[in-house]
Phi, psi and omega in degrees: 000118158293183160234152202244126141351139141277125172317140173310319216282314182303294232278335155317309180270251203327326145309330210266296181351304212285315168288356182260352299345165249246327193231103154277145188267195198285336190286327185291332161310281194304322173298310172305310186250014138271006144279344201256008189073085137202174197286131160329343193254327175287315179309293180359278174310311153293337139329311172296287211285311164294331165302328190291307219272330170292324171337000000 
């Protein structure tokens, strides 16, 4: 298993979420990353690391 990059596009649309809020529950999860192709838990997980990097 690699770890995959996020694309700008993906990464555009998970900024704009993110400013829209900051803690999503899981259906907006599983929604996100079946539009961006990716597991719900790498959104997660990129969520958890941005909340982390706004401190």
């Amino acid at each position: 298993k690699h770890r995959r990059r996020t694309s700008r596009a993906q990464f555009k649309l998970l900024e704009a979420s993110f400013y829209e809020n900051t803690k999503p529950n899981a259906t907006m999860r599983r929604w996100l990353a079946q539009k961006l192709g990716m597991t719900p838990r790498s959104v997660q997980v990129w969520f958890q690391n941005r909340r982390a990097k706004a401190k």
